[in-house]
N, C-alpha and C positions, 0 to 999 in steps of 0.2 A: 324616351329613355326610361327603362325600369331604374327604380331606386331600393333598395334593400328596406325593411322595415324593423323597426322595436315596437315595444309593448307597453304601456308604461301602466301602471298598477296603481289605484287608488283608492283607498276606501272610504264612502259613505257611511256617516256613524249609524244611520239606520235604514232597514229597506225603503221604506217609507218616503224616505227624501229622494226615490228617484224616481222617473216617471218618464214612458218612451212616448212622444211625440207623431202622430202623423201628419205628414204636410197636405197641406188640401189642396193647392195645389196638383198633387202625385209627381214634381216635378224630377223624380230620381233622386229624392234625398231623405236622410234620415235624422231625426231628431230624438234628443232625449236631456234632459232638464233634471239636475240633482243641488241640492246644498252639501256644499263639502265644507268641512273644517280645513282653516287655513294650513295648517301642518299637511293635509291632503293635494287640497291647490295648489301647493307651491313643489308637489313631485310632476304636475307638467310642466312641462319647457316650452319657453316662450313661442321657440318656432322663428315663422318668416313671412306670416302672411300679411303682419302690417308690423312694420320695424320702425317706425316713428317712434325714437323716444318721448319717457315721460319727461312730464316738465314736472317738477318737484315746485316749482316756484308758486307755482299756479294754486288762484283757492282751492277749488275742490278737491285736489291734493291734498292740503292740509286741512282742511275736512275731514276728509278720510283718517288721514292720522289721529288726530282730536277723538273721532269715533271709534277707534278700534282703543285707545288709552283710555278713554272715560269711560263710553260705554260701549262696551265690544258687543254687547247681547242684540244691540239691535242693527248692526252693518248690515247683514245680511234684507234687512229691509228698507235701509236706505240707500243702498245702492243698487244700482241697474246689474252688475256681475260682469263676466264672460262670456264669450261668445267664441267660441275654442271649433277650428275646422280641424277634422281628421279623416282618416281613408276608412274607417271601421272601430264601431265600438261594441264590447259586450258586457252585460252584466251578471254578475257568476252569484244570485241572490244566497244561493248557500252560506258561498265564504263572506258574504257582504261585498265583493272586489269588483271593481268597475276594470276592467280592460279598454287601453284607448292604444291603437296603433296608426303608429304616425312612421312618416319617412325616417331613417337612420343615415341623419343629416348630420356634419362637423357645424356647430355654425357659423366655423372660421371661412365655410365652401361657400355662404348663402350668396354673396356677390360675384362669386362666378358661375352660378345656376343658368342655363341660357334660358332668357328669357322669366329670371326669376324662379322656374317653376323646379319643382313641381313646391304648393305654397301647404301651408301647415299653422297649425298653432293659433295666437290668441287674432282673431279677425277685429275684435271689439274688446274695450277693459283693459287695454294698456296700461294705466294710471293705478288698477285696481292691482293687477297683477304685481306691479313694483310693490304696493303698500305692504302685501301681501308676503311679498319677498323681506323684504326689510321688518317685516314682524318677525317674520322667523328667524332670523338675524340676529333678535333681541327679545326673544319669547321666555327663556329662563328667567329673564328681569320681568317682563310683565308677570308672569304667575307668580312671581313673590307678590306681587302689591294685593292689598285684602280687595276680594271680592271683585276682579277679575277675570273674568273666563272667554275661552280661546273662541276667537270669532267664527261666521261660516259665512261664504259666501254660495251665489246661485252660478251655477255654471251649465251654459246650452250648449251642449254637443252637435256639432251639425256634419254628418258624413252622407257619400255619393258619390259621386260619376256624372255628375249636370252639369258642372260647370265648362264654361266656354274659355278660353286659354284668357280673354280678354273680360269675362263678366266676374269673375272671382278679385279680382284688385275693384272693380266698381262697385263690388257686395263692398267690401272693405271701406271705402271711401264713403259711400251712402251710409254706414254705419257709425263713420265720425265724423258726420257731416258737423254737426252742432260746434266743436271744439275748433273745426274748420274756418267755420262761418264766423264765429266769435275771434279768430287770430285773425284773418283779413283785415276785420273791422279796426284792430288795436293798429295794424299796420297801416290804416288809413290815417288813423290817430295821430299816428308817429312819419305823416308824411310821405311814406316810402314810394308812395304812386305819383309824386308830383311831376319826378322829368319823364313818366312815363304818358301823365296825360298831355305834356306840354308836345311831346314826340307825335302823339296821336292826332291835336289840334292840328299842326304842322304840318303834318299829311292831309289832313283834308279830314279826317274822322273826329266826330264831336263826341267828346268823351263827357257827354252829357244824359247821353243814351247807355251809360256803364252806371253799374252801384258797386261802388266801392265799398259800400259797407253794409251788415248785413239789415233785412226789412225792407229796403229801398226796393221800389218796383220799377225795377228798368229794365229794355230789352235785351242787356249786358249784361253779364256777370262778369269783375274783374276776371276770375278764375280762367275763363274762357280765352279773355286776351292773353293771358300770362301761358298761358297752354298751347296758345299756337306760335308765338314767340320762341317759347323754351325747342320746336321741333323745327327752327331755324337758327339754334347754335351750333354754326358750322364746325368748327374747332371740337366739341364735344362729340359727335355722331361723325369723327369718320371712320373709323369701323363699324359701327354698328348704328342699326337705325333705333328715332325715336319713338319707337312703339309704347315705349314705359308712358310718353308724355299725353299719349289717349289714353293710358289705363289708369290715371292716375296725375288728376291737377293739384292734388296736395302736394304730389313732388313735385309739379313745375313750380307753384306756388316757394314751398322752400328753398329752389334754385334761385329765385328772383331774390327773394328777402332775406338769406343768406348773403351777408358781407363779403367771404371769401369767392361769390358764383356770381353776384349780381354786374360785374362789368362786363359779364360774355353778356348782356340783356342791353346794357350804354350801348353798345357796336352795332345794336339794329335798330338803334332809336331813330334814324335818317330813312329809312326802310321799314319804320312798324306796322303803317298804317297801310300798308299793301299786304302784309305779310297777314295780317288782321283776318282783311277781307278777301284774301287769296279762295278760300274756301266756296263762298258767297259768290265771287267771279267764277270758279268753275260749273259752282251747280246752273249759274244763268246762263252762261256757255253752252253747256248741253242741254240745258230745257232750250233755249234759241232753236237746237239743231233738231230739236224733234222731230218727225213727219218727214227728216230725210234719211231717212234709209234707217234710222233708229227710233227704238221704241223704249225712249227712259222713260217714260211714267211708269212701263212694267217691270221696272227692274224691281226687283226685290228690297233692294237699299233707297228705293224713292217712292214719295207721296205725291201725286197729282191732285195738287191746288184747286180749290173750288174758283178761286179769280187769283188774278197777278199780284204778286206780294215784291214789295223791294224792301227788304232787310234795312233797321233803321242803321245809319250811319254809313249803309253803302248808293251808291247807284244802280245797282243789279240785279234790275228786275227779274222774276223768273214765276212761271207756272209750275213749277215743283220743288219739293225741300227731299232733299238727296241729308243723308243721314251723315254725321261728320264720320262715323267712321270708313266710311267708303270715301269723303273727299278729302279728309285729313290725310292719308298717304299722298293722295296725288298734289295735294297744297305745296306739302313738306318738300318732296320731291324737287320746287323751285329753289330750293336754297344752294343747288347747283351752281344756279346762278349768280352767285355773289361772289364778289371780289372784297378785299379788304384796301382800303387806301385811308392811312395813315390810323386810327382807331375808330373807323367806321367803316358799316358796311354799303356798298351802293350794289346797283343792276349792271353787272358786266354786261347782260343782254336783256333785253323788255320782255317781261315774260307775257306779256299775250304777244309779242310774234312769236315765240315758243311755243306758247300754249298752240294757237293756229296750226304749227305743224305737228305737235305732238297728240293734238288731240283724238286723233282717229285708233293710234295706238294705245291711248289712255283708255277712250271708252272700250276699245276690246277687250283690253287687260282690264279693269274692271265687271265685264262680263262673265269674265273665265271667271274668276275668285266667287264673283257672287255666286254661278252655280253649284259651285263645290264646299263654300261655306256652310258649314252645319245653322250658324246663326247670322243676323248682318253685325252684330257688333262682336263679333271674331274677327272681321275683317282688320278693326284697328289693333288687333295684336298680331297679325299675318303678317311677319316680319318679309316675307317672300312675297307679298304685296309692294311692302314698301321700296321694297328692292328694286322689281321690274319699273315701277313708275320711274323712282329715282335714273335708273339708265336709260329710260324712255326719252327722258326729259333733256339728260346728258346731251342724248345726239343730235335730238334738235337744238340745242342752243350751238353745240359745234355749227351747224350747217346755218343756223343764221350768222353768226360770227363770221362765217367762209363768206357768204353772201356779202357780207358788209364790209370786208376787207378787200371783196375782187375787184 
């Protein structure tokens, strides 16, 4: 879908401070890199490409503030800045005016964009941008105080045509990885993982092989478990699939550790450790079936293994590592299968006898997608991926359910 666009006008106090960017890459994008004064900065709008509010509480927040009240003069070099996506920028060196055109978004519409898109605005600098807002808020007060002057920060412009419906939320994510990695950790702190490792022990998965906090070198990243969890809250995805939850484990991440979200995460704790390694189970399923009549190692979304690998904490061994975005739909896809009985979830039907019947039309329907996919990790945002699996999956558990009622 086209979207209408605006303009937004900023000026650079001097040519000087800009400077255009090429990617080495060539990967289809454009770069350019200016300091602007905060009065400048704060005429873009935030956007939608990462909506994580700030947390004000948090030190480096106030940091920030302390730095722009004492010494404003040196922000601009104590801070990392922006990182601002847009469809097109120019700069008009005459007038001094940097032109940024972005979509001509309400941002009261950004939660009903299908599929989020199309995305805009600050990628990275969230924290920066608030401070930035809230100066100019209270900027006539700061210019009274003796020997004050108006901050500037750095802001990277990055426009194009490259990104894949699904790698543009993972720029995003890979960009705040740090502040990511640092919340987990306080969450571990504060306990928050404890009935989730007790749920995982239970099943049979040793949640010893997870790093719950950040540094730890384990074959787990919580983020992982919580990511394929959050794309088995039945109640929340039935309209719509959990595409967001591959694009993006910061948000499963805050689905879990959110108080008002974390009881839809209690109802699969009977069911986690399947739901874990559902993924794990499928790619050793179709490396098993290789050499009949299928040829996964050549799929595009899979590695053919130097020797057999069994993924710690499962049993499943397999000769290839199949890319989660390709096996994250068809994992998801088993939450079909769940029934709720009383405030938990169990297996209306076992999904490897599902899986057995459904498999044949899973690996085609994955074959289709992969050759028409421009990239393999589009795949996890091919919402029309996760669709066809999901009714794949449907029918066979109907027809074993018939089976086992006749």
């Amino acid at each position: 879908m086209l979207f209408p666009t605006k303009i937004l006008e900023v000026a650079p106090k001097d040519s000087e401070h800009v400077k255009r960017l090429n990617d080495p890459a060539e990967a289809g994008l454009f770069h350019l890199e200016t300091w602007l004064p905060f009065t400048a900065a704060a005429k873009l709008e935030r956007g939608n490409a990462n909506v994580r509010p700030a947390s004000e509480k948090k030190k480096p927040f106030r940091d920030m503030i302390n730095t722009v009240e004492n010494n404003p003069s040196t922000f601009h070099r104590k801070n990392r800045g922006i990182i601002y996506l847009c469809e097109k920028f120019e700069f008009d060196n005459k007038n001094r005016l940097l032109r940024v055109t972005v979509p001509d978004i309400d941002p009261k519409e950004f939660e009903d964009l299908e599929n989020g898109e199309p995305k805009f605005g600050i990628a990275d600098g969230g924290h920066t941008f608030e401070v930035i807002q809230q100066t100019i808020e209270r900027i006539n007060e700061l210019r009274e105080r003796e020997g004050w002057t108006e901050p500037f920060v750095r802001v990277h412009f990055l426009a194009g045509q490259a990104f894949e419906s699904g790698e543009l939320e993972q720029l995003v994510e890979a960009l705040n990885t740090s502040s990511q990695v640092q919340q987990f950790t306080l969450d571990e702190y504060q306990n928050k993982f404890e009935e989730l490792k007790d749920a995982l022990q239970r099943g049979g998965f040793d949640p010893g092989v997870v790093a719950f906090r950040e540094n730890e070198e384990k074959e787990w990243d919580v983020r992982d478990i919580v990511q394929r969890l959050a794309c088995f809250l039945k109640d929340r995805w039935k309209t719509t699939q959990p595409a967001s939850m591959y694009r993006s484990k910061g948000k499963a991440l805050d689905l879990y550790t959110n108080d008002a979200t974390h009881d839809e995460f209690r109802k699969l704790y009977d069911v986690a450790a399947d739901v874990v390694t559902l993924p794990e189970y499928i790619q050793s399923e179709f490396s098993k079936d290789t050499g009949k009549g299928r040829k996964f190692g050549k799929i595009r979304a899979v590695k053919t293994l130097k020797k057999p690998w069994t993924p710690a904490g499962t049993q499943y061994a397999t000769e290839h590592e199949m890319d989660l975005a390709a096996s994250l739909p068809i994992a998801a896809a088993f939450r079909e299968l769940l029934e709720l009985k009383g405030d938990r979830y169990y297996w209306k039907a076992d999904y490897k006898d599902v899986f057995k019947i459904a498999a044949d039309d899973l690996y085609k329907t994955l074959l289709n997608r992969v050759r028409t996919a421009k990239a393999v990790n589009s795949l996890g945002a091919d919402t029309e991926y996760w669709t066809q699996c999901a009714n794949i999956v449907l029918r066979a558990k109907f027809e074993v359910l018939s089976k086992s009622s006749a």
